[in-house]
C-alpha positions in Angstrom: 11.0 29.7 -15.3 13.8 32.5 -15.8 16.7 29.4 -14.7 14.9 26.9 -16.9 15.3 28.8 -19.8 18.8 30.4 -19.5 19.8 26.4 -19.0 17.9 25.6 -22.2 19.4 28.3 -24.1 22.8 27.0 -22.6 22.0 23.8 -23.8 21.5 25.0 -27.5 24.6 26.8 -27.9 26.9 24.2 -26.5 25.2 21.7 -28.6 25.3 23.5 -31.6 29.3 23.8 -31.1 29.9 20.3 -30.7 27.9 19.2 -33.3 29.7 22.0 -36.2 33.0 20.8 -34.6 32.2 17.3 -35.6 34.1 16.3 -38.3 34.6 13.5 -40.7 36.9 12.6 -43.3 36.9 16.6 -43.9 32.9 16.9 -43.6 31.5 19.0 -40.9 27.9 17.7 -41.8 26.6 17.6 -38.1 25.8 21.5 -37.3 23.4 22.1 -40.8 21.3 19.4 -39.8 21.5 19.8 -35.6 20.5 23.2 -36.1 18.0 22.5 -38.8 16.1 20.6 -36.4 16.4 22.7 -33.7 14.3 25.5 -35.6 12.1 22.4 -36.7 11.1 22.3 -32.9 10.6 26.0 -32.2 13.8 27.1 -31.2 14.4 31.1 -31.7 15.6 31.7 -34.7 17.2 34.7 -33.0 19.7 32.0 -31.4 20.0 29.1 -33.4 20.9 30.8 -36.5 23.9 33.4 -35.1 25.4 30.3 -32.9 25.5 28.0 -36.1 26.7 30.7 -38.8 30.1 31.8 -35.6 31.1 28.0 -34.9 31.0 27.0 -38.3 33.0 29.7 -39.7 35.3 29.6 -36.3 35.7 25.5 -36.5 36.8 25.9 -40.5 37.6 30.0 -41.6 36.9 30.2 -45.2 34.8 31.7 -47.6 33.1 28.3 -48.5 32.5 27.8 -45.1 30.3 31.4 -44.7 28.4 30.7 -47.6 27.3 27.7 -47.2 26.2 28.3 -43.3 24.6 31.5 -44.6 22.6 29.6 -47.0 21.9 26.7 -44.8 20.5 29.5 -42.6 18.0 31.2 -45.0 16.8 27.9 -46.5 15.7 26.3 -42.6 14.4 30.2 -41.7 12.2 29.9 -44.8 11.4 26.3 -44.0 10.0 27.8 -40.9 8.1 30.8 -42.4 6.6 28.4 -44.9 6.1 25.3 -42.7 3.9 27.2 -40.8 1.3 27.9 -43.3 1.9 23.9 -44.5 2.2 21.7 -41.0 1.4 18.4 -42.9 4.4 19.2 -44.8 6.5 20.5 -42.3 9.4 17.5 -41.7 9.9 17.4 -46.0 10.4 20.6 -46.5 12.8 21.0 -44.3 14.8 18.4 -45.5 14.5 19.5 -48.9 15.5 22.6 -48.7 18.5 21.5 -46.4 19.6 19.3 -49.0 19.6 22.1 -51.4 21.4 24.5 -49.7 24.5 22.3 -50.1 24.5 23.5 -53.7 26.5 26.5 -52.2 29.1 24.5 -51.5 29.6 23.8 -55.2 29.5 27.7 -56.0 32.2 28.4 -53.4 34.6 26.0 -53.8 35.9 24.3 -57.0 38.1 22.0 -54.6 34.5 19.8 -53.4 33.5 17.9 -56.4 29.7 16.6 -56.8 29.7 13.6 -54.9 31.0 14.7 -51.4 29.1 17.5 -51.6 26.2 14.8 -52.2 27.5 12.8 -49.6 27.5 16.2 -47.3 23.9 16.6 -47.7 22.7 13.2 -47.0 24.7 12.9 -44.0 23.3 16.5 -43.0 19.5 15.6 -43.5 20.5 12.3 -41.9 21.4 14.3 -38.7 18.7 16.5 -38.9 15.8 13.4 -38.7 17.9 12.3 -36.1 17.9 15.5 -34.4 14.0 15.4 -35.0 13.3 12.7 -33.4 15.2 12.9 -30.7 14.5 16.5 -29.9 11.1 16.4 -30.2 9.9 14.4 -27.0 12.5 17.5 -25.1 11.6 20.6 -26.7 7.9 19.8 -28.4 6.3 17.1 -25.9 8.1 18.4 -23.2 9.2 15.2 -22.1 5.3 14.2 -20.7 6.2 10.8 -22.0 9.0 8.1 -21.6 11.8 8.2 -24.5 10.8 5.1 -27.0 13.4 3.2 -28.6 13.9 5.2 -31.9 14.2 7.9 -30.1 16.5 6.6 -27.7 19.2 5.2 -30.8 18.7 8.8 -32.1 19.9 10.0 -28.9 22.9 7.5 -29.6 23.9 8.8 -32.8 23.6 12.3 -32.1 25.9 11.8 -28.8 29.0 9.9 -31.0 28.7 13.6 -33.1 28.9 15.6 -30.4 31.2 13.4 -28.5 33.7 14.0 -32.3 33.0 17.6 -31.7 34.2 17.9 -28.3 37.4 16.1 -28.7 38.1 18.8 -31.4 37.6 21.8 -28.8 40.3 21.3 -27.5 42.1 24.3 -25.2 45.4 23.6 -24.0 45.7 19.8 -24.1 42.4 19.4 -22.2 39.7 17.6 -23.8 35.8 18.3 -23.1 34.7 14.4 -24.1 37.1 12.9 -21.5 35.2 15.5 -19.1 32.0 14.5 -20.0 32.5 10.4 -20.4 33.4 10.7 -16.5 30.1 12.2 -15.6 27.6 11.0 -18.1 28.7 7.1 -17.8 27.8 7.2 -13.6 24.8 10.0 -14.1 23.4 7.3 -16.9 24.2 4.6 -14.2 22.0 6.6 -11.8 19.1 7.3 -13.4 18.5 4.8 -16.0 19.8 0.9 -16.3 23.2 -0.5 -16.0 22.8 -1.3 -19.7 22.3 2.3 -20.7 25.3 3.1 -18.7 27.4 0.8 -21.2 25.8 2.5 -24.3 26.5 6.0 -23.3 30.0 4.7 -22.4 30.2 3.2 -26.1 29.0 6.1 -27.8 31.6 8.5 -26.4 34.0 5.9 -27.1 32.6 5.9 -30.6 33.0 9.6 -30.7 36.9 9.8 -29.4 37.5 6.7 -32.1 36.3 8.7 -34.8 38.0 11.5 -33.9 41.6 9.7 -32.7 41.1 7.2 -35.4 42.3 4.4 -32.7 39.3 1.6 -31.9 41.3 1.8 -28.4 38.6 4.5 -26.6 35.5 2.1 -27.7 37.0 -0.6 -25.2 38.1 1.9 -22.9 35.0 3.7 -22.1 33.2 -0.1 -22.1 34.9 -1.2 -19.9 35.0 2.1 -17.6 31.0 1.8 -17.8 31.1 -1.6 -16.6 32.8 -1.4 -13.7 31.0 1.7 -13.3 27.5 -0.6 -13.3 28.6 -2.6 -10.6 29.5 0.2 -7.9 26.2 1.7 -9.4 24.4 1.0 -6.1 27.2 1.8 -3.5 27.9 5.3 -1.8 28.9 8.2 -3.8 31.3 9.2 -5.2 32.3 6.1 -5.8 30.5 5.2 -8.7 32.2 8.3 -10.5 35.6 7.2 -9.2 35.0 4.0 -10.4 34.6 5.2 -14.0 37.6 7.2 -13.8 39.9 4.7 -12.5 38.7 2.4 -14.4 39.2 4.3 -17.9 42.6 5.0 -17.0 43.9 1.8 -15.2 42.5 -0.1 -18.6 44.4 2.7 -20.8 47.8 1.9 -19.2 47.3 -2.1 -19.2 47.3 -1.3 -23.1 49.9 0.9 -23.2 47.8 3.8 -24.1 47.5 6.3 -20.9 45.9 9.6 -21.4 47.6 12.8 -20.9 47.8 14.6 -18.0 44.7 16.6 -19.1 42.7 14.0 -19.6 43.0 12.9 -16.3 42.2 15.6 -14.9 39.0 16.3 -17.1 38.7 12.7 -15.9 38.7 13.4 -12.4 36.7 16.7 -12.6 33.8 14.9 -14.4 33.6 12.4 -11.5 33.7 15.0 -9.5 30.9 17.0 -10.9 28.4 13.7 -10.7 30.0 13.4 -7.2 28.3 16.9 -6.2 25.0 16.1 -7.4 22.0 16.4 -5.1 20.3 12.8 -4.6 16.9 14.6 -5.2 18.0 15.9 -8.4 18.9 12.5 -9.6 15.7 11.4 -8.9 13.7 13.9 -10.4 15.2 13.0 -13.7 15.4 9.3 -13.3 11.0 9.6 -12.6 10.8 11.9 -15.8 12.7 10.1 -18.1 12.0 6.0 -17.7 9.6 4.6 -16.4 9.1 2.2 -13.6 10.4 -1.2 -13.8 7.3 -3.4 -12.9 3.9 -2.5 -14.8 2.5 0.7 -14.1 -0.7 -1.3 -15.9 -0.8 -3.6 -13.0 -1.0 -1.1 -10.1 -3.6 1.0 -11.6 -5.7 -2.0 -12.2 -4.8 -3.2 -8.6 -6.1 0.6 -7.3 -9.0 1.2 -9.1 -10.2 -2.6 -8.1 -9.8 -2.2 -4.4 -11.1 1.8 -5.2 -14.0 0.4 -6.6 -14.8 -2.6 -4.0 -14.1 -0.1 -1.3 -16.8 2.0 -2.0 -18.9 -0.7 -3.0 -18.9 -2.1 0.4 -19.7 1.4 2.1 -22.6 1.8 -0.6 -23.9 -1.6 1.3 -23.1 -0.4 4.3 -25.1 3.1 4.2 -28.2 0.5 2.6 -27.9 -1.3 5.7 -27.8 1.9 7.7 -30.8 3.1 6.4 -32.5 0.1 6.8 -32.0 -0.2 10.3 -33.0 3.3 10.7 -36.2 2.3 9.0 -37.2 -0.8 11.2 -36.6 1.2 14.3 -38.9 3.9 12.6 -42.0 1.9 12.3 -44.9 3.2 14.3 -47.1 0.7 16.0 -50.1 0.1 15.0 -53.0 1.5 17.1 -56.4 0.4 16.3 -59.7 1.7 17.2 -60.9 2.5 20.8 -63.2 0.0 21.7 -64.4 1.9 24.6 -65.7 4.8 22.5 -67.3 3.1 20.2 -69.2 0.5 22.4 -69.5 2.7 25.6 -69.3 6.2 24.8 -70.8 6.7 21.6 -74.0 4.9 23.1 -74.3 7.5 25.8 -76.2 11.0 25.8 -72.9 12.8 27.3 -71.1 11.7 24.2 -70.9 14.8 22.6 -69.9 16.7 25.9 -66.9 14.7 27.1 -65.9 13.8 23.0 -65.2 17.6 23.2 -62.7 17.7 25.9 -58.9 17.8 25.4 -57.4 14.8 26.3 -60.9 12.4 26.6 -59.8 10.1 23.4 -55.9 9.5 24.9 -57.6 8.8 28.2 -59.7 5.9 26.7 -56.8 4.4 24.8 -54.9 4.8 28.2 -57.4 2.9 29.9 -57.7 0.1 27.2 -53.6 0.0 26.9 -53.5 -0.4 31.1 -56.4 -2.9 31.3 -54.8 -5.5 28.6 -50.9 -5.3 29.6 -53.1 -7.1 32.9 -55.7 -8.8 31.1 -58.5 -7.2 33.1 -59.4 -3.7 33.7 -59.9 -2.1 37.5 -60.4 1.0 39.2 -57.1 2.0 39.7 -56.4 2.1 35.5 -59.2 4.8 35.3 -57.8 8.0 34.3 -58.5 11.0 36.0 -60.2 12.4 33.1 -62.6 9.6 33.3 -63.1 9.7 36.9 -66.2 11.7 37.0 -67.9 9.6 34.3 -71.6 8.8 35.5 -71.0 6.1 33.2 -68.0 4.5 34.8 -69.3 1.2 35.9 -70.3 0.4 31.9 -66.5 1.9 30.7 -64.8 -0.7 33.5 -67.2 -3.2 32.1 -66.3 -2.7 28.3 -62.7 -2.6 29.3 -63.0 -5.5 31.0 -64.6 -7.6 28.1 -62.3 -6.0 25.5 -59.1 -6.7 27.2 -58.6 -10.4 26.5 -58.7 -9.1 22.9 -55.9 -6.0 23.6 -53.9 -8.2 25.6 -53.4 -10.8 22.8 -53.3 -7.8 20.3 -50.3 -6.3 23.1 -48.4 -8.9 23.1 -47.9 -9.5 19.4 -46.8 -5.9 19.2 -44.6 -6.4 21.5 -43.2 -9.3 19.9 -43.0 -7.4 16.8 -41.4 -4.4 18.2 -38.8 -6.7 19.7 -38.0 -8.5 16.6 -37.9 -5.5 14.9 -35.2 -4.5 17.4 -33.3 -7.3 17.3 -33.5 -6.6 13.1 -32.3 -3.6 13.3 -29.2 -4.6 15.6 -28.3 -7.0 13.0 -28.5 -4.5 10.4 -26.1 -2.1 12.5 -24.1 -4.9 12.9 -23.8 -5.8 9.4 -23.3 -2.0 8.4 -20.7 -1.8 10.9 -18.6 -4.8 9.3 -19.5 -3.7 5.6 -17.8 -0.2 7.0 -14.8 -1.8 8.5 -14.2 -3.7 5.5 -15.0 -1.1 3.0 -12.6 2.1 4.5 -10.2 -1.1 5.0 -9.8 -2.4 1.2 -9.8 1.6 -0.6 -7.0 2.4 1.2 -4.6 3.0 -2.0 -2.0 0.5 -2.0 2.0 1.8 -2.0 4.4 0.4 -4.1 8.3 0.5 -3.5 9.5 0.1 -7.1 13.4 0.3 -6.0 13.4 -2.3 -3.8 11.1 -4.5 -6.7 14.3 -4.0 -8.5 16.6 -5.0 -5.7 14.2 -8.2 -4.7 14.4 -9.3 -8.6 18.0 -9.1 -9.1 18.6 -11.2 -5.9 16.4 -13.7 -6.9 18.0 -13.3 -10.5 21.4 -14.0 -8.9 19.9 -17.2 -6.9 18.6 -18.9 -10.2 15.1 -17.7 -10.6 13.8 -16.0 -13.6 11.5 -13.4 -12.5 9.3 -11.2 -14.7 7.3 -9.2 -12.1 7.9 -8.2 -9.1 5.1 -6.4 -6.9 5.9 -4.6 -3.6 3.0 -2.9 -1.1 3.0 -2.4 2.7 1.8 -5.2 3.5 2.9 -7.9 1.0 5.7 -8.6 -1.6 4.1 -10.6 -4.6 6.9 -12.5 -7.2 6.0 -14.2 -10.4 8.9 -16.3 -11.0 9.5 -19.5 -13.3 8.2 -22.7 -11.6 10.6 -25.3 -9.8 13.6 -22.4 -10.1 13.8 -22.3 -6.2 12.0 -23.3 -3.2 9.4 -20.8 -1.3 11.8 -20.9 1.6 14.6 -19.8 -0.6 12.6 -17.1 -2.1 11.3 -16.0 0.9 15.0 -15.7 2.8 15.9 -13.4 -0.6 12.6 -11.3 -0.1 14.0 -10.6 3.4 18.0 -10.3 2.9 16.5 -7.1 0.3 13.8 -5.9 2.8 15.5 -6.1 5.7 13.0 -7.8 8.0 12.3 -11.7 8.3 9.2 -12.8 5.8 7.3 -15.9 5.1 6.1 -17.6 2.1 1.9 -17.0 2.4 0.4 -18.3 -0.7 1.0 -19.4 -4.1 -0.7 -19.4 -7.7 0.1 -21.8 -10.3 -0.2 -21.4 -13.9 0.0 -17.2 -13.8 1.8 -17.4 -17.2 2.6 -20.5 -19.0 5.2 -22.1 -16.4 5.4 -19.7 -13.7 4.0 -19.2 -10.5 2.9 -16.1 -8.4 4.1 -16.5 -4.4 3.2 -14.0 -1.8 4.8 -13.1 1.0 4.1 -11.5 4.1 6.5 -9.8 7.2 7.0 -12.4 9.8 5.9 -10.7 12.8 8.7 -10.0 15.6 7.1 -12.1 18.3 5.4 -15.9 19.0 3.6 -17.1 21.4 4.2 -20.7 23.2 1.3 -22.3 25.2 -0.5 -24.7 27.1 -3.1 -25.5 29.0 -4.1 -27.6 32.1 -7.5 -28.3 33.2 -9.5 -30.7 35.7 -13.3 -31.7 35.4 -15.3 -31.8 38.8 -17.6 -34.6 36.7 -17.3 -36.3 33.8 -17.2 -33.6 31.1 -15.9 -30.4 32.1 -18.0 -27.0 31.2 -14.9 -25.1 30.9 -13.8 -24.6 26.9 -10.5 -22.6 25.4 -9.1 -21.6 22.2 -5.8 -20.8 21.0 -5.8 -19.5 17.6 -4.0 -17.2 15.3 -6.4 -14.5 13.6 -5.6 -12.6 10.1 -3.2 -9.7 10.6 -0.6 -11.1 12.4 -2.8 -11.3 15.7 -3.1 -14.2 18.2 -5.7 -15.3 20.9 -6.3 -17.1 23.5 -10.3 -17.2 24.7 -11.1 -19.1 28.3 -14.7 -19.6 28.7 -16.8 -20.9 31.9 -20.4 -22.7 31.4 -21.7 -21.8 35.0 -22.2 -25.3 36.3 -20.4 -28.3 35.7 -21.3 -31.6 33.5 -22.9 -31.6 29.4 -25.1 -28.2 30.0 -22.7 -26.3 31.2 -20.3 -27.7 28.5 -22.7 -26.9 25.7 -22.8 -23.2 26.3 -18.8 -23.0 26.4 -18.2 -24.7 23.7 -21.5 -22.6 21.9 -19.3 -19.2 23.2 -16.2 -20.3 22.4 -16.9 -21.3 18.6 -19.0 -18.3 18.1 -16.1 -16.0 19.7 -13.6 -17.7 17.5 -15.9 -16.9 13.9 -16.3 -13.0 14.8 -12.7 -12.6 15.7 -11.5 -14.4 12.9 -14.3 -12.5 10.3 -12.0 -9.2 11.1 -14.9 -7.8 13.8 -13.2 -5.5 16.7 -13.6 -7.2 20.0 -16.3 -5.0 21.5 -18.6 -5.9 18.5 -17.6 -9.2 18.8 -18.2 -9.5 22.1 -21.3 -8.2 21.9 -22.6 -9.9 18.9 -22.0 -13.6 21.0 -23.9 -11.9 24.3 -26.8 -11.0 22.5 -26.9 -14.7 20.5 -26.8 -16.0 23.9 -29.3 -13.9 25.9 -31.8 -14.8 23.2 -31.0 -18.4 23.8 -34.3 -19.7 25.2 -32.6 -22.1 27.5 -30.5 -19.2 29.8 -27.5 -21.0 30.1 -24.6 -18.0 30.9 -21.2 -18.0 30.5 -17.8 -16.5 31.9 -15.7 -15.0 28.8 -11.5 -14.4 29.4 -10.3 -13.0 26.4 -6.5 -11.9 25.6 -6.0 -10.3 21.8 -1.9 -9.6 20.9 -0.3 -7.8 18.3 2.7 -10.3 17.4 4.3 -7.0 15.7 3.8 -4.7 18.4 3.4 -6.5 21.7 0.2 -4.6 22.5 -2.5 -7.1 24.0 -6.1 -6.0 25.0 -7.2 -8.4 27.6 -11.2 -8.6 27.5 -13.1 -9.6 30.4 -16.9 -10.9 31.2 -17.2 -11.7 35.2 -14.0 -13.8 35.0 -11.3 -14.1 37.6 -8.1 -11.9 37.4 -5.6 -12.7 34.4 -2.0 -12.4 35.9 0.7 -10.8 34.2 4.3 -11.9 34.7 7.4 -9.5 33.1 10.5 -8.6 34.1 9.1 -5.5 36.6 7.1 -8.0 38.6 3.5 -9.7 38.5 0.1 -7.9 38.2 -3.2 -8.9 38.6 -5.7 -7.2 35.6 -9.4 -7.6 36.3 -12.5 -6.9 35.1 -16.5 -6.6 36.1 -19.7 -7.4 33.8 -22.2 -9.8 33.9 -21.7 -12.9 32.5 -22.9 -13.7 28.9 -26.3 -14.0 28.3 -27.7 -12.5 31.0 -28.5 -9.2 29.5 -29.0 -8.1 25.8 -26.6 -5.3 26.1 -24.1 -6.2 28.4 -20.1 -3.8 28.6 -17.2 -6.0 28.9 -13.9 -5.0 30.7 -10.8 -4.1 28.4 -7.7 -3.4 29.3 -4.7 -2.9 27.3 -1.4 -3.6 28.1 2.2 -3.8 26.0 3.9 -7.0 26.4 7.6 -8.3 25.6 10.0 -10.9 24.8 9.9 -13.0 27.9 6.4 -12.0 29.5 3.4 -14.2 30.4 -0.2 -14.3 30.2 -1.9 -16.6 32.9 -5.7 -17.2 32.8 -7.6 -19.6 34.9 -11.6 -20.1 35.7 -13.4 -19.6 39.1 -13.0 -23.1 40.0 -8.8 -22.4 40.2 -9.2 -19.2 42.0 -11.8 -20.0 44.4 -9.6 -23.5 45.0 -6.6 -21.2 46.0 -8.9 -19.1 48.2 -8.3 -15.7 46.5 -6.9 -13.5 43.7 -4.0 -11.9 45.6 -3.4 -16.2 46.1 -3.7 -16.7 42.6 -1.2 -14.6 41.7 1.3 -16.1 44.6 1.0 -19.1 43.1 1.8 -17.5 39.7 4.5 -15.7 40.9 5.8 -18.5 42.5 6.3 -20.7 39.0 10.1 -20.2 37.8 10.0 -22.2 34.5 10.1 -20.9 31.3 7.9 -23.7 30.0 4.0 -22.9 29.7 2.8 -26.5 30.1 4.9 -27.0 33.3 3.9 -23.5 34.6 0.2 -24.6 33.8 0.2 -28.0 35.0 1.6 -26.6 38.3 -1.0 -23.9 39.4 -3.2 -26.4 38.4 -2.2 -28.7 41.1 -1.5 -26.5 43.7 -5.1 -25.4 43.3 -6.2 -29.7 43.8 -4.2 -29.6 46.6 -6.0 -26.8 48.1 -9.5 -28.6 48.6 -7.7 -32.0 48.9 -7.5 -33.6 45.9 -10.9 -32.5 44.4 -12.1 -29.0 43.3 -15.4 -28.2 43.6 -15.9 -26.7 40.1 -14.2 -27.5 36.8 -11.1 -25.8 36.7 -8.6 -24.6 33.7 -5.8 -22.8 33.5 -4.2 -21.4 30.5 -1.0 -19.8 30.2 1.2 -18.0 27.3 4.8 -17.1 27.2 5.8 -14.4 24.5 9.3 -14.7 22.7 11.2 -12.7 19.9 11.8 -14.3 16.6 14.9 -14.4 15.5 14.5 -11.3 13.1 17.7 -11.4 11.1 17.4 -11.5 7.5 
């Protein structure tokens, strides 16, 4: 806090000299109205008014001169007394009584006639709603919001003052503009737009005109900010250097070099914005302009995928609950029959009624004797053993358990389809989740290179409005028909430095443009092929080779256990329903297990063998999933390995646990998959993976085609199941950009 204000105080006073030394045509109408507004916005009087009464009477020692700062001085410190009682009227009154206070000027000097001391104090009140507006976003709103355009052209004219004000404070040939022009033209370069670059050049060119009386500096400084704007973006210092050099090459062309002072106030300003910390830099850049694409945009995008986030993990708790709720229900237990047709009716009744346990032994009894159907000896519980009334309870269990057992199994079936309710539920809670934690993740936006990515495609033809970039995707709404999506796409990656691809596009956005998205090409492909044999007429071996959302790609081998159309059926049944939970964003266990429990409800038992092999195409990471399949083998550059797995086949059981593995593959690897009717052919795994081994082509189709024969030729000419063999060969994308 202590450096902030020492620097702001150093601010005031150096401003407050420039703008008294700025003079024109024998006015010096700058520092009234600078410091006016300074104790507008709250400035201590305790500073403003000594520092504006010593450079005025230093920049022009006279009488006049004292006076009329001395009363310039009392009318703004009463302006602030009275002000402060009167805020509506705050801004009026201080120009009024500014204005007035040039009357001194008349009192002390016969030589300034009325009009130039009129002209005097509209120039000065000029300055000072200048000095307002510009000040007030800095020292009153402390710049919480971006400068607006008024402000911004106030800004302008109060920098052509100050910038006439330095060149008259002058010490020994060296001039404080030139200084300045050097670092302010690359600093403005930094932190703002090219274009502002070239104002702030103009304006102290403006300044130095004024004060030289030679247009010369205006083009001068121009052109130094130009040249400046196109280094803007390369290494310092060379941006500063730039403007430098360029002021002074341009000065000599026109046979108008600077002094040796000015150079070096040249070179020292480019060396000041040389020295700069980068973080500094952008600390001002964030707090003075805002970004270049809509802020509006991003917060809408966030609070949307906020708000549908949370929506979907609302849903998903629901469905929690409700699961929890179905596997809550009690069942339903009615009355014993046995105690009310048996026991009631005998004379013990009240006796044995009284004995702990007697009611649970009788519903014991009744539960025993309809799971069979009929009751028996051996379901009497030892409770009820000494009955003298057993013969009637075996009796009455016996009539009332056709009734129980039909009442048994219909809770049973309910229980059961409650169960398999409330699996679904967890299932669906389980996606809702995934999804849900998935789409609130706040999206990250890289504003500089949405500048970068529009001005290439600006270079290449297009006219681009907006320019969106997140993690995952760069969205452009461009004019439609300026270039192709492959042309766009190659620009996108030239800026980001990575390959991407066009994904999607929108028509009609705006009135003759069109939104494209693009996404990072992922580093690797996969090439592949399959070769398969039937033993009959239709095979009961099924594949897939498909590429899932996220950059993912599988291959899925799946075995019907038999041969001919049943056997085909429940492939093809596994493979489809493997392909729609993989592709609906499930992980592979519930995947998995959602397809094994659609199949072991299946009435007709027809099981399956499941391969499965999952890769990242950014990473090389696969996760190889296995249900009582053969061995997939692995071929890389540090040899061949055999990865296997044990479970049950598919449908067998309700809950079944698949084998995973997970391995990191590379440029050049394979992935070979085959069904039992391949590896039993060959005679074993360790065979299998011989004859995998063995294969030296590069080309999947050849490579499959090949085991697959050498497996025929094992069991001479014929297998004696279906047999398939799939196999996948990695490779790197070319990734330059």
């Amino acid at each position: 806090m202590i450096k902030r204000a020492v620097l702001k105080y150093i601010f005031v006073v150096v401003s407050v000299a420039s703008m008294c030394a700025a003079e024109f045509s024998g006015l010096r109408p700058c520092g009234a109205g600078y410091s006016a507004a300074l104790l507008y916005c709250g400035m201590p009087a305790v500073v403003v008014i000594p520092t504006f009464i010593a450079f005025s009477v230093a920049f022009d020692f006279s009488l006049s001169s004292l006076a009329f700062s001395v009363s310039v001085s009392v009318a703004t410190f009463a302006a602030a007394l009275i002000s402060s009682r009167f805020k509506r009227a705050k801004k009026p009154l201080f120009a009024v009584l500014l204005a007035v206070a040039h009357s001194a000027l008349l009192l002390t000097s016969g030589k300034r006639g009325l009009l130039p001391v009129t002209i005097w104090a509209m120039l000065g009140t000029g300055i000072f709603v200048a000095s307002v507006c510009f000040l007030t976003p800095v020292f009153i709103k402390k710049l919480k919001y971006n400068f607006l355009e008024t402000e911004l052209v106030s800004g302008a004219v109060l920098l052509i003052c100050a910038s006439t004000g330095l060149c008259g404070m002058r010490i020994g040939g060296f001039d404080a503009a030139y200084l300045l022009t050097a670092f302010f033209i690359p600093f403005a370069a930094a932190i703002g737009s090219l274009s502002g670059a070239v104002a702030v050049g103009m304006c102290f060119g403006c300044g130095i005109a004024v004060f030289t009386l030679s247009p010369l500096p205006i083009a001068f400084t121009a052109f130094s900010a130009l040249v400046t704007s196109v280094f803007a973006r390369a290494p310092r210092p060379l941006p500063s250097l730039s403007a430098a050099a360029a002021y002074i090459l341009v000065s000599y062309l026109f046979a108008a070099p600077p002094s040796w002072q000015q150079t070096v106030c040249f070179a020292a300003g480019s060396l000041i914005f040389a020295l700069l910390p980068p973080r500094l830099l952008d600390r001002v850049r964030d707090t003075l302009f805002a970004p270049v694409t809509a802020a509006a945009a991003r917060g809408v995008i966030g609070r949307v995928a906020s708000e549908t986030g949370n929506s979907l993990l609302g849903a998903s708790r629901i469905f929690d609950d409700m699961k929890t709720a179905m596997e809550q229900v009690p069942d339903y237990e009615g009355e014993s029959v046995l105690e009310r047709k048996v026991c009631s009716r005998c004379g013990r009744y009240q006796v044995c009624s009284a004995v702990e346990g007697f009611g649970e032994a009788l519903c014991k009894m009744e539960h025993a004797s309809a799971v069979k159907g009929r009751a028996s000896v051996s379901e009497i519980p030892a409770i009820l053993s000494m009955c003298d009334n057993l013969s009637a309870l075996v009796a009455g269990a016996t009539d009332a358990a056709q009734t129980r057992h039909a009442q048994h199994i219909a809770a049973e079936a309910k229980r059961e389809g409650r169960k398999i309710v409330a699996q679904q539920l967890g299932l669906m809670s389980g996606v809702l989740r995934q999804l849900g934690e998935r789409v609130k993740t706040p999206a990250r936006f890289d504003v500089e290179s949405e500048r970068r990515i529009a001005a290439e495609l600006a270079y290449r033809g297009a006219a681009v409005p907006e320019v969106i970039v997140t993690a995952d995707t760069v969205s452009v709404v461009m004019r439609s028909d300026d270039i192709g999506s492959d042309a766009a796409a190659e620009a996108v990656g030239r800026v980001m430095r990575a390959p991407y691809r066009f994904i999607r596009g929108s028509a009609d956005v705006l009135p003759g443009y069109t939104m494209m998205v693009f996404g990072r090409a992922p580093r690797y492909d996969v090439a592949f092929s399959v070769a398969s044999v039937a033993k009959e007429g239709r095979s009961g071996d099924n594949h897939s080779f498909i590429h899932l959302g996220g950059d993912r790609f599988m291959m899925a081998l799946c075995d019907g256990m038999g041969s001919g159309e049943e056997a085909e059926k429940a492939s093809e049944t596994a493979i489809e329903l493997v392909e729609s939970f993989f592709k609906a964003g499930l992980g592979s266990v519930s995947a998995v297990e959602c397809v094994n429990r659609f199949l072991a409800l299946n009435e007709c038992e027809r099981f399956s063998t499941l391969d499965i092999t999952v890769i990242d195409l950014n990473s090389g990471d696969a996760e190889i999933i296995k249900l009582s399949s053969p061995a997939t083998v692995i071929k890389s550059s540090d040899g061949v390995c055999a990865v296997s797995g044990s479970a049950l086949p598919m449908g067998v059981l309700e809950n079944v646990k698949c084998g995973r593995v997970a391995k990191v593959l590379k440029a050049g690897d394979e992935i070979i998959m085959a069904t039992d009717g391949v590896t039993e052919a060959l005679g074993s795994t360790e065979k299998f993976v011989t004859a995998a081994a063995m294969q030296n082509t590069a080309d999947p189709q050849i490579e499959a085609k090949n085991i697959l024969e050498c497996a025929v030729a094992m069991q001479n000419g014929k297998l004696r199941d279906d047999g398939t063999v799939l196999c996948a060969r990695i490779f790197e994308k070319n990734c330059g950009a």
